[in-house]
N, C-alpha and C positions, 0 to 999 in steps of 0.2 A: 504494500500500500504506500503510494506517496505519500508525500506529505501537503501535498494538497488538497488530498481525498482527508487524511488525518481533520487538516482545520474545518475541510468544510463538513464533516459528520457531527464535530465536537459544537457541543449549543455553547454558546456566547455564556460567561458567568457575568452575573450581574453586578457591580461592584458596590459595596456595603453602601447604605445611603449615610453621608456625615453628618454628624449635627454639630453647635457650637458647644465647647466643653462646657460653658454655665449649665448649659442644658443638661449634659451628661452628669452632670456633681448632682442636679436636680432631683432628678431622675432617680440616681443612686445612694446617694448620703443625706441624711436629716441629720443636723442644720447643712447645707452644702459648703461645699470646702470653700477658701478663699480664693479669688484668681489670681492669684501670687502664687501658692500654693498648685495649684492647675496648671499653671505655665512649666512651673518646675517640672513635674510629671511629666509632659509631651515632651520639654525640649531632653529629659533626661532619658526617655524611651519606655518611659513607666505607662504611658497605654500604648498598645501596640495600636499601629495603624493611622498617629495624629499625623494632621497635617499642618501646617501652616499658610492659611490662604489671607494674604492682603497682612492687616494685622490681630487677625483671629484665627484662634488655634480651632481646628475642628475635627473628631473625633468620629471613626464609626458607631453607632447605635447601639450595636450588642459589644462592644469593646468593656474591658476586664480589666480593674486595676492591677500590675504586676509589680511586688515590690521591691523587686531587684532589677528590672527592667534591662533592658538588653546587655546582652554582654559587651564588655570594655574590647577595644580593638587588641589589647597586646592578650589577654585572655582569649580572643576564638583564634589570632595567629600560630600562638604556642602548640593546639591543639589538643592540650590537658586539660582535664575538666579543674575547673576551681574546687580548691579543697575551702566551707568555710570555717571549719573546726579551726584547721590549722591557722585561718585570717584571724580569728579571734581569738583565742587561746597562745594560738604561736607555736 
């Protein structure tokens, strides 16, 4: 099978619809978080999938706080998993 046959079998995925993070803290946290706090989050990777459009941050819908948030560049080039026993303890 080519792969032109490939693209044209496979349906289109639809891409998550974004909303503004206010919305998202809203949604998920009573009282909602600060937007200071919020910014931190996206720009650190801590929900996966923000975006930054213009000067608001925006976030897919079903998006998951993570609180270690994407791994550090010198962490996935190593290609060792982090130990964090050893980060914290020593």
């Amino acid at each position: 099978m080519s792969l032109l046959d490939r693209i044209a079998t496979t349906a289109p995925t639809k891409p998550a619809k974004l909303i503004p993070v206010t919305a998202w803290s809203e949604a998920r946290h009573d009282p909602p978080k600060p937007v200071t706090t919020l910014r931190r989050w996206c720009r650190d990777g801590r929900i996966p999938g923000a975006r930054r459009e213009g000067r608001e941050w925006r976030v897919p819908a079903d998006a998951e706080y993570s609180a270690f948030g994407t791994p550090t560049q010198s962490a996935s080039a190593s290609g060792k998993p982090f130990d964090l026993e050893k980060f914290l303890y020593g």
